[in-house]
C-alpha positions as CSV (number, residue, x, y, z in Angstrom):
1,X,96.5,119.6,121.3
2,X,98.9,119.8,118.3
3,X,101.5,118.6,120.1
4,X,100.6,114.9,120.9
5,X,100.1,112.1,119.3
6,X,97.3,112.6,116.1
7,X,96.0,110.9,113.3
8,X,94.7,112.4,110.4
9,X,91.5,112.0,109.3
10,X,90.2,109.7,107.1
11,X,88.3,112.3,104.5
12,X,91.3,115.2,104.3
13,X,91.2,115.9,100.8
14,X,94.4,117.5,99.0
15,X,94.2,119.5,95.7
16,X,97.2,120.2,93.8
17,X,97.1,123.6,92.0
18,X,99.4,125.4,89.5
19,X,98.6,128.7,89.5
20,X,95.7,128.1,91.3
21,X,94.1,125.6,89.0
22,X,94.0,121.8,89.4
23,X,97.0,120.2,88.5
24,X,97.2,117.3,85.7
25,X,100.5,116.1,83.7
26,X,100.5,119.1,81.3
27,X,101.0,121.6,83.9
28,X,103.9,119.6,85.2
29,X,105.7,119.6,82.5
30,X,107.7,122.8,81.7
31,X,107.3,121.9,78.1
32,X,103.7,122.0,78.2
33,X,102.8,124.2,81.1
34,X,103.5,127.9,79.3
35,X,100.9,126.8,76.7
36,X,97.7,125.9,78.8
37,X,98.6,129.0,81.2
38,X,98.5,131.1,77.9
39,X,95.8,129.3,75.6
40,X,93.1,127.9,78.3
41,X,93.7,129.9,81.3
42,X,94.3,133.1,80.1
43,X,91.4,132.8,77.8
44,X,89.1,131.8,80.2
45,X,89.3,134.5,82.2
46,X,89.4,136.7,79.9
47,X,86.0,135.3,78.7
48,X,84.8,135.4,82.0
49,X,86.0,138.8,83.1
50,X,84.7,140.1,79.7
51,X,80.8,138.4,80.3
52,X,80.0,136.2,83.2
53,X,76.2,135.8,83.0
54,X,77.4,133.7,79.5
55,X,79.5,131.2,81.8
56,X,76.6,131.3,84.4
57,X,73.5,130.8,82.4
58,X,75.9,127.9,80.3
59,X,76.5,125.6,83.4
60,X,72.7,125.7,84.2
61,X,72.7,123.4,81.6
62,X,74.4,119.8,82.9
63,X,75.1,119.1,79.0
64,X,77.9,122.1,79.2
65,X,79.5,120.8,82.4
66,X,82.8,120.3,81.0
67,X,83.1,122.9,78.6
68,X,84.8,126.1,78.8
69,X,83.1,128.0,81.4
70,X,84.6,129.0,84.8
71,X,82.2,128.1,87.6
72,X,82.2,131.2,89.7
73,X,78.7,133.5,90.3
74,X,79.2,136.3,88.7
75,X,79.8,138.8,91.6
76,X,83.7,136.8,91.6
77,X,84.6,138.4,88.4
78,X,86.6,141.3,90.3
79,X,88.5,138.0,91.8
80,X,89.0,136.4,88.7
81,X,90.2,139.4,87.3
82,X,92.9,139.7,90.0
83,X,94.2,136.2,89.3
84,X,94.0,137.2,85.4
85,X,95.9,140.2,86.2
86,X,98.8,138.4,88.2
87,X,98.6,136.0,85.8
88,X,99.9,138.5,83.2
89,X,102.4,139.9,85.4
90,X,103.7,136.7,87.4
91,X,103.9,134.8,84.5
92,X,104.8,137.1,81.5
93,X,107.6,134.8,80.4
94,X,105.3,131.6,80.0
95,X,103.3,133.9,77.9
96,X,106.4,134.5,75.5
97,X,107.7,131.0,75.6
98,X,104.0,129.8,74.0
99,X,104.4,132.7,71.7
100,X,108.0,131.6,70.7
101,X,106.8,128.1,69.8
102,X,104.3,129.6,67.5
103,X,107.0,131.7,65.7
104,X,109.0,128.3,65.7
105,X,106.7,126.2,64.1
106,X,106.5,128.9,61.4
107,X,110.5,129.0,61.0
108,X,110.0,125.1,60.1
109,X,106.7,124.6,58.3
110,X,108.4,125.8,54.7
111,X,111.4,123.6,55.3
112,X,111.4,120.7,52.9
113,X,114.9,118.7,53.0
114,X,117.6,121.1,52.9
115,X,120.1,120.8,56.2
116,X,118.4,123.0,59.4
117,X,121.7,124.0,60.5
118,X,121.0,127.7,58.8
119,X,118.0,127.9,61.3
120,X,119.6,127.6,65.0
121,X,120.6,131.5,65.2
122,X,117.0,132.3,63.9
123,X,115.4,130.6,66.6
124,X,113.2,132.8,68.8
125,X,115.7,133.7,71.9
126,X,113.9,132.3,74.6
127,X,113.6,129.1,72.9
128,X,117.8,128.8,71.8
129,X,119.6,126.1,73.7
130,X,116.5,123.9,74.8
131,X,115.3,122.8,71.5
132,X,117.3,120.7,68.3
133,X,115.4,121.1,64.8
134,X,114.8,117.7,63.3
135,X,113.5,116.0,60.4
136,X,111.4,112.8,60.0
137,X,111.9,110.4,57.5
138,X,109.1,111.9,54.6
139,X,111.2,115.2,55.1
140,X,108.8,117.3,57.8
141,X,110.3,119.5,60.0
142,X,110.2,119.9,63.9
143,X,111.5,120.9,67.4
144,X,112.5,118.0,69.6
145,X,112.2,120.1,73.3
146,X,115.1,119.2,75.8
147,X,113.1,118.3,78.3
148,X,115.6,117.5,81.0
149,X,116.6,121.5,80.8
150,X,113.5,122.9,80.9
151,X,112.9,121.3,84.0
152,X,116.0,123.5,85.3
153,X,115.1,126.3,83.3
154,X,112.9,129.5,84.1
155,X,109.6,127.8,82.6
156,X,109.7,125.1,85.7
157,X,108.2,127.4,88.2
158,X,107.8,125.6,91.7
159,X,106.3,128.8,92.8
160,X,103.4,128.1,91.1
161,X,102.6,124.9,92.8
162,X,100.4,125.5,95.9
163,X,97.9,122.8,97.6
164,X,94.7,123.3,99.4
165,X,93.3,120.7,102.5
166,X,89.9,120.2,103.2
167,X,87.3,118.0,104.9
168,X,85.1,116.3,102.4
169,X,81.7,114.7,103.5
170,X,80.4,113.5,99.9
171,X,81.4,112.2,96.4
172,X,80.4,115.2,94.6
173,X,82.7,117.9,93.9
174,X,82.2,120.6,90.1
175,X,84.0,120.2,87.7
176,X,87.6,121.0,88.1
177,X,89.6,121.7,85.4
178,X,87.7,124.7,83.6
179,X,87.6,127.2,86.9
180,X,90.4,128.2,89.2
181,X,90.7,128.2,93.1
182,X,90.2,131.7,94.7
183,X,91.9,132.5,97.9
184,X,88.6,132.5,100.0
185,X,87.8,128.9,98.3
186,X,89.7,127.4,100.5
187,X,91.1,128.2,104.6
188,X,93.9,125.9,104.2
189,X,96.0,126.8,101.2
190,X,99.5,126.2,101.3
191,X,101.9,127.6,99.0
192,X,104.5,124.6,98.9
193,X,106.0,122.5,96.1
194,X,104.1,118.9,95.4
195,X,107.5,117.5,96.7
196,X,107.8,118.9,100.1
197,X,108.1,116.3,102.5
198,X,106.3,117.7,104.6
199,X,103.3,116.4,102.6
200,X,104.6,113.0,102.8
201,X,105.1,113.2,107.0
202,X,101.5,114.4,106.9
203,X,99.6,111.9,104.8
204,X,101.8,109.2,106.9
205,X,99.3,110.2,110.0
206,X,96.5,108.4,107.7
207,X,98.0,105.3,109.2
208,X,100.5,106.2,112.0
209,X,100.4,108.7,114.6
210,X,102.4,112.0,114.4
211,X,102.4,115.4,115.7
212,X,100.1,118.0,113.9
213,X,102.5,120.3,115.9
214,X,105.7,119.4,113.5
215,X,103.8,119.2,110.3
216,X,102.2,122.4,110.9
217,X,105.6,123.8,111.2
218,X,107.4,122.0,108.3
219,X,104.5,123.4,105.8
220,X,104.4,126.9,107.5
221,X,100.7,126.8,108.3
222,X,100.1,130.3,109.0
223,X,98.8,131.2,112.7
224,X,95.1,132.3,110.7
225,X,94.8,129.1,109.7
226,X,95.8,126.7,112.7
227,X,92.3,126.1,114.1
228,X,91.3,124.8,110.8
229,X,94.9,122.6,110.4
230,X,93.6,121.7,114.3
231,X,90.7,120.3,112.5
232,X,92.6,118.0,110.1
233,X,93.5,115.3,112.7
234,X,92.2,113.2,115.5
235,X,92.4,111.1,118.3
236,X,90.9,107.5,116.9
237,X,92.9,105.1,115.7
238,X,91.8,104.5,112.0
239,X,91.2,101.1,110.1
240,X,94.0,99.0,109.1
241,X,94.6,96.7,106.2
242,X,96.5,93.9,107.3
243,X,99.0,92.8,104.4
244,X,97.8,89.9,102.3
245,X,98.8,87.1,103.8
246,X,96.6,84.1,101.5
247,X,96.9,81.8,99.1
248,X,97.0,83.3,95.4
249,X,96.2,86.4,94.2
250,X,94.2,88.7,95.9
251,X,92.4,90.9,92.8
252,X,90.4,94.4,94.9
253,X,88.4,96.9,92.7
254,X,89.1,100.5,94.4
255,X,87.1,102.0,91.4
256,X,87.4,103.5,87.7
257,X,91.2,101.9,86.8
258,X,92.3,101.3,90.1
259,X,93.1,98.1,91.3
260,X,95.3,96.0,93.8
261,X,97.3,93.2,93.5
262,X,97.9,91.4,96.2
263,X,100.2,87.7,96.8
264,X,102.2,86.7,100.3
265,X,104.8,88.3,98.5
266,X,103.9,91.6,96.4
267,X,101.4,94.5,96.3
268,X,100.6,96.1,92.8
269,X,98.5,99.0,92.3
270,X,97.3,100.3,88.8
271,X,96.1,103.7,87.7
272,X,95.7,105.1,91.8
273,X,92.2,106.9,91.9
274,X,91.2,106.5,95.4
275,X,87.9,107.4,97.3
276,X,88.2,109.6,100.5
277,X,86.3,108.4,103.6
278,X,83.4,109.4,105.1
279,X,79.7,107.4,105.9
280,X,77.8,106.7,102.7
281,X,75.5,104.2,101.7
282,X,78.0,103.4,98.8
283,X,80.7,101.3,101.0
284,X,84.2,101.2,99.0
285,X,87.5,100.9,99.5
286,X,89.6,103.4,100.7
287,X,93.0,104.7,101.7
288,X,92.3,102.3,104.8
289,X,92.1,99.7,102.8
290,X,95.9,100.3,101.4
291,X,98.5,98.2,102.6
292,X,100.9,100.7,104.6
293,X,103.6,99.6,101.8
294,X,102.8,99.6,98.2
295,X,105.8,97.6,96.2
296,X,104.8,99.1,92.9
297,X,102.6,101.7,91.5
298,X,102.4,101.1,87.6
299,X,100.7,103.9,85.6
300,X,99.4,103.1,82.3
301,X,99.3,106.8,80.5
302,X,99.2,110.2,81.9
303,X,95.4,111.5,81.2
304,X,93.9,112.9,84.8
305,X,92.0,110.1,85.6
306,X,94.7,107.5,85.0
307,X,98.0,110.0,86.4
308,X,95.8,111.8,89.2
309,X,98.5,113.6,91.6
310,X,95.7,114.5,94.3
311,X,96.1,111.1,94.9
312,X,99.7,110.2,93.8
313,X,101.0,112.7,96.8
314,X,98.5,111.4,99.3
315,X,100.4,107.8,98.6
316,X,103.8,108.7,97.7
317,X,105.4,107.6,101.1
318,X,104.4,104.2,100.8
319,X,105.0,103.5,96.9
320,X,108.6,101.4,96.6
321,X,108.9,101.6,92.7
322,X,106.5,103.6,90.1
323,X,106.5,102.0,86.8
324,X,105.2,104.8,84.2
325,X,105.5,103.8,79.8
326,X,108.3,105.9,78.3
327,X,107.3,109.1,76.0
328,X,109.4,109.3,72.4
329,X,111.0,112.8,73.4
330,X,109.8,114.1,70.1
331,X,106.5,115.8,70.6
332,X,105.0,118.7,73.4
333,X,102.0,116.2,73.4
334,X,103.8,113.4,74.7
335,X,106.0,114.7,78.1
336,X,108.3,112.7,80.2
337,X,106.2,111.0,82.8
338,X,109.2,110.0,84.7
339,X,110.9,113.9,84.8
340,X,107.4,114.8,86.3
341,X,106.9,112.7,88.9
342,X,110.7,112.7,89.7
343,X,110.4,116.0,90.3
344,X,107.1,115.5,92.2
345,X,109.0,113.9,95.1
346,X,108.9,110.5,93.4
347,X,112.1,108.7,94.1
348,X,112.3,105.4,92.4
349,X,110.6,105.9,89.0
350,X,110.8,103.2,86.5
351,X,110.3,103.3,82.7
352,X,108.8,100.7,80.4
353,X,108.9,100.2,77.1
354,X,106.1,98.0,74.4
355,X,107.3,94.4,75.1
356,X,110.2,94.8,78.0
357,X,109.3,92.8,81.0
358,X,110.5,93.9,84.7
359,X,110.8,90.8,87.1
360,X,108.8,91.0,90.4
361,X,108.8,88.8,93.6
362,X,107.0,85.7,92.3
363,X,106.1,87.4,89.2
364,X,106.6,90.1,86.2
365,X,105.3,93.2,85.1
366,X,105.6,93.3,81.1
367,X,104.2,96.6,78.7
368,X,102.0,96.0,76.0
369,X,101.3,98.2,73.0
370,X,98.3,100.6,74.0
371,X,96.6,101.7,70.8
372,X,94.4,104.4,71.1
373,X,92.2,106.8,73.0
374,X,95.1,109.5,72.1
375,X,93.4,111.7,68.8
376,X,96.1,109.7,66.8
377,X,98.7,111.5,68.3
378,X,102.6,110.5,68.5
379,X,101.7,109.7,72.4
380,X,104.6,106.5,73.1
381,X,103.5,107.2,77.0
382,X,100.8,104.8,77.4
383,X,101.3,101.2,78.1
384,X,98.5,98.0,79.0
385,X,100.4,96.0,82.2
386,X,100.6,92.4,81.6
387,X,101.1,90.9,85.2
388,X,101.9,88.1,86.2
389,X,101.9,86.3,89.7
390,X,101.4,83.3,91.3
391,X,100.9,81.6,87.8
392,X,98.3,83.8,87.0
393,X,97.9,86.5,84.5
394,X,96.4,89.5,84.4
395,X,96.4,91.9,81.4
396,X,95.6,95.6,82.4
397,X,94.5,97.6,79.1
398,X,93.4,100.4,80.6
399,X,91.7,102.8,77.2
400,X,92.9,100.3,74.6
401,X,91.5,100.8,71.1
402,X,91.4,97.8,68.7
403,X,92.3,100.2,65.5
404,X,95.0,96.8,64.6
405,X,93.2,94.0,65.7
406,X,96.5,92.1,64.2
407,X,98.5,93.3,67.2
408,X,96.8,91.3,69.3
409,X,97.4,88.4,67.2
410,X,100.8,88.9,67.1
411,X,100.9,89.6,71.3
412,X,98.9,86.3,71.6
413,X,101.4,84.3,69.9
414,X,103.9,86.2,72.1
415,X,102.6,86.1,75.5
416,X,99.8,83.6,75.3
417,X,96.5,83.3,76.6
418,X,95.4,85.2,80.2
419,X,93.8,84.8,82.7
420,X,92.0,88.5,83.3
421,X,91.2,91.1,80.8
422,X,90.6,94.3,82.4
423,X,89.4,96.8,80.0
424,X,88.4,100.1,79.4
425,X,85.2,101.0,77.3
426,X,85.2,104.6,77.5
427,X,83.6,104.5,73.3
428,X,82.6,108.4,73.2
429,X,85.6,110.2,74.4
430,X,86.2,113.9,74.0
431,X,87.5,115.2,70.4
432,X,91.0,116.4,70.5
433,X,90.2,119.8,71.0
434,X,89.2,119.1,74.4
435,X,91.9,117.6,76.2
436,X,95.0,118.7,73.4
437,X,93.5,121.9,71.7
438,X,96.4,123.9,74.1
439,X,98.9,122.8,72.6
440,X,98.0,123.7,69.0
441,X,99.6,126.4,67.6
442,X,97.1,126.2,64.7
443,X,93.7,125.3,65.7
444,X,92.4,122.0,63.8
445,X,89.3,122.9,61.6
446,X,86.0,121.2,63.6
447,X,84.8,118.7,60.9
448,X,88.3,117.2,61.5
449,X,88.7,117.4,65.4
450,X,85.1,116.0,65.8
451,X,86.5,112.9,64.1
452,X,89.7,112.5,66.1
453,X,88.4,111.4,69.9
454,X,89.3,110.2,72.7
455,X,87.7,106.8,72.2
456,X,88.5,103.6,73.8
457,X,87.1,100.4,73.1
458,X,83.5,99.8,71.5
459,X,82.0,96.1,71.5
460,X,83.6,95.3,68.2
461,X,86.6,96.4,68.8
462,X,86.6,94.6,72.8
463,X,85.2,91.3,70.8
464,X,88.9,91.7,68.7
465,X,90.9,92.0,71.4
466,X,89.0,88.8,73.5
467,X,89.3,86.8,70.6
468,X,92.9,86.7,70.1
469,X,94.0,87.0,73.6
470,X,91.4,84.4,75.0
471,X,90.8,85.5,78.6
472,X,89.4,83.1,80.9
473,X,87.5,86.0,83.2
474,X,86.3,89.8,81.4
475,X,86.4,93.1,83.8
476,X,85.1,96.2,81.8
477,X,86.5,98.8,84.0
478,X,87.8,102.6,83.3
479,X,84.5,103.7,83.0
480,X,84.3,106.9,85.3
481,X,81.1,105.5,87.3
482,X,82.1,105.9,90.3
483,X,81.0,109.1,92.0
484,X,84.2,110.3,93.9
485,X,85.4,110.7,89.7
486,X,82.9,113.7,88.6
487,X,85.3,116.5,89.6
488,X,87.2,114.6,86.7
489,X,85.9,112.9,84.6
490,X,81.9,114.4,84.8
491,X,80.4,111.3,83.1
492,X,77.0,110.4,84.6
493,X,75.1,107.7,82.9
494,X,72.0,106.1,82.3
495,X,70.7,103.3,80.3
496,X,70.9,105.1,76.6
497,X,74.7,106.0,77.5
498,X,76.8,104.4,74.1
499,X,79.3,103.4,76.5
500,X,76.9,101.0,78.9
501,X,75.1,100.1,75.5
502,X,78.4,98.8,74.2
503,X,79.7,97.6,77.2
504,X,76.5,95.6,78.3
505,X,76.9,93.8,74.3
506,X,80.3,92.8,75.3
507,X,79.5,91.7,78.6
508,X,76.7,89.5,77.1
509,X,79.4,88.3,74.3
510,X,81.5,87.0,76.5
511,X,78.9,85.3,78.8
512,X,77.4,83.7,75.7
513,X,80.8,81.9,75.0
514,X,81.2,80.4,78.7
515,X,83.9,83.6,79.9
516,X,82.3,84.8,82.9
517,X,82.3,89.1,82.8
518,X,81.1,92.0,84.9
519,X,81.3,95.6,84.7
520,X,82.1,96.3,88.5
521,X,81.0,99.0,90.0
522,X,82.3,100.8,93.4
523,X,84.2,97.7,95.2
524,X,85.0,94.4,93.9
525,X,87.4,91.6,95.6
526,X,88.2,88.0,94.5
527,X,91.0,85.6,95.0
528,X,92.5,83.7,92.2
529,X,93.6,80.5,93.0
């Protein structure tokens, strides 16, 4: 059977692990990945290994979902335990390098002026060569990390990357980033780097037929595990999306930030969160619904449900050109997103920078400042997508705060007015703590992480932005409704939720000046003309 003709089916699920938990841009990054092995992972299963009726009686409580608690019934602590164990062992030198960044931030904190050149020989071994000391302007001291050489260093461990396959039959899947995969989790777990092409030549049978037979062999299924690979594929020929072919520009909401662009000419897709699929009385778009080439993929920052790699490698054999903001190169919060996904398997990666445009086939693609949703962080990688085509505009802001509302004053006169505003109103993000607290070497006291979130835009601050850009239609998107997002993002709301509270006051803003505006939800398509 494996050896004729196949397609794969249409809800094969991927997850991308490192070290057996979910993948997201910090873990990719050799910079970053050492510290969340040793400050979240570690630490969770210790906590769990230590007491886990505490974890187990916590996610009885939907409030907690989200927190730090692995979901695992307690009889699996002997599992975890393993994993905590190899953990230790396997990865002894991540543990040291996160230790070594502590002891180099202590080197630095006292320095007030004087030349650094004293300090190179006392920085901590493992660190030497990868790092250049560095003063700011008001005299504070810090490591710029080499990024580039990590990346061929120890701390970029490719042996750590593994995927699982399944078959998925629903939206809902737990919580993901708080609990790792277990070997019995999952009868399809392949121990091969994101980049293996062999990823690639299976997600291509989504669309075109190949042989199960050769994939199996170029990811080394194991012979335990063939009747479930067997089970991957099938014999009916699956939906296709014709290319675009109409007048204008076709505008398709595939959920949360993800949409498509479509002229005669060019296909666009922003922020790639894609549903698998499967009957439900939700109809969406879907892979199927993909043209089978995607010109360009443009990224607008690198938080997990904007940069998502369990869909990234699903499409990275039809992406042309992957347009991701460039990072400042001066902070461990704020990693190359180019190095990652070039060393993903991505093989045309573009950066853009706050203003620089990049010319398209009856168009452009220009980045606009992204203020922000960040904890006030030195994060440069986030960008809003101005695009243009067909002589129509479309601004993509993704999580965009109003904190100046002068910018947009100053980008008005610039770019002029648009036609779409797509924005995110995501109002009651996370603190800091939660998405950033790994990478602290000194934990920031409470009163002042509670006041540093991950916050997007309220109806204030969305009234700022419409006023001076003047958009002619409103789409409040990035709002983590959609169901196939609660692995992620775990947001389920109802009508006292600040962020549909907010959102519905903008909406009625807009409609009360004569700008027509909808929150979509699940699928949207319209043609602009």
């Amino acid at each position: 059977m494996l050896d004729r003709p196949m397609y794969l089916k249409p809800n094969v699920a991927i997850e991308p692990l490192y070290n057996s938990w979910y993948a997201w841009w910090y873990l990719l990054s050799p910079a970053t990945a050492p510290m969340f092995v040793t400050n979240l992972h570690l630490k969770l299963m210790q906590s769990f290994v230590a007491n886990p009726d505490v974890h187990v009686a916590a996610l009885k409580n939907p409030m907690l979902m989200g927190g730090p608690f692995i979901n695992h019934a307690a009889a699996r602590a002997p599992r975890v335990k393993e994993l905590l164990e190899r953990t230790q062992r396997e990865q002894a030198h991540m543990l040291a390098y996160t230790k070594a960044v502590g002891e180099l931030e202590q080197l630095l904190a006292p320095n007030n002026g004087a030349s650094l050149e004293h300090l190179y020989p006392k920085v901590p071994d493992l660190l030497r060569g990868y790092v250049e000391l560095t003063y700011d302007l008001s005299n504070r001291a810090s490591a710029r990390y080499i990024e580039p050489l990590l990346y061929k260093s120890q701390f970029y461990q490719e042996s750590s990357q593994s995927v699982t396959l399944s078959l998925v039959d629903k939206d809902w899947r737990p919580y993901i980033f708080s609990t790792p995969r277990l070997e019995e989790d999952a009868p399809l777990w392949l121990k091969v780097p994101y980049r293996h092409e062999g990823l690639d030549a299976l997600f291509r049978m989504r669309h075109t037929p190949g042989s199960p037979g050769q994939v199996a062999e170029m990811l080394g299924v194991p012979a335990s595990a063939a009747a479930a690979f067997a089970d991957l594929f099938t014999d009916v020929v699956p939906r296709k999306a014709p290319r675009y072919d109409g007048e204008g520009v076709r505008v398709r909401y595939f959920g949360h930030a993800c949409v498509l662009l479509e002229t005669k000419e060019v296909s666009i897709l922003t922020d790639p969160v894609i549903s698998y699929e499967f009957p439900t009385e939700l109809p969406r778009f879907t892979h199927a619904d993909l043209p089978e080439k995607i010109d360009y993929v443009v990224l607008t920052h690198g938080h997990a449900d904007h940069l998502m790699m369990e869909t990234l490698i699903q499409l990275r054999h039809r992406v042309g050109t992957i347009i991701v903001p460039r990072n400042n190169g001066n902070s461990l919060a704020d990693p190359s997103l180019r190095l990652m996904l070039h060393h993903t398997g991505f093989k045309n990666v573009v950066e853009i920078d706050d203003l620089q445009e990049i010319a398209i086939p009856g168009g452009s693609i220009t980045g606009l400042p992204f203020l922000g949703e960040h904890s006030d962080l030195s994060i440069q990688a986030k960008t809003a997508h101005l695009v243009r085509l067909d002589g129509k505009s479309m601004l993509m802001a993704a999580d965009s705060n109003a904190l100046e509302p002068r910018m947009y004053q100053h980008l008005r006169d610039i770019i002029g007015p648009i036609d779409i505003l797509f924005l995110g109103m995501e109002c009651e993000g996370g603190p800091m703590s939660w998405m950033y607290g790994p990478l602290l070497t000194n934990p920031l006291p409470r009163k002042m992480d509670q006041t540093r979130r991950l916050n997007g835009s309220d109806c204030a601050r969305a009234i700022e932005i419409a006023n001076y850009l003047t958009p002619k239609d409103v789409y409040v998107y990035a709002m983590g409704q959609e169901p196939w997002l609660r692995h992620v993002m775990i947001l389920v709301y109802d009508e006292t939720a600040p962020q549909l509270i907010e959102s519905n006051k903008f909406l009625e803003h807009c409609r009360s000046k004569g700008i027509p505006a909808e929150r979509p939800y699940v699928r949207m398509e319209r043609v602009l003309r």
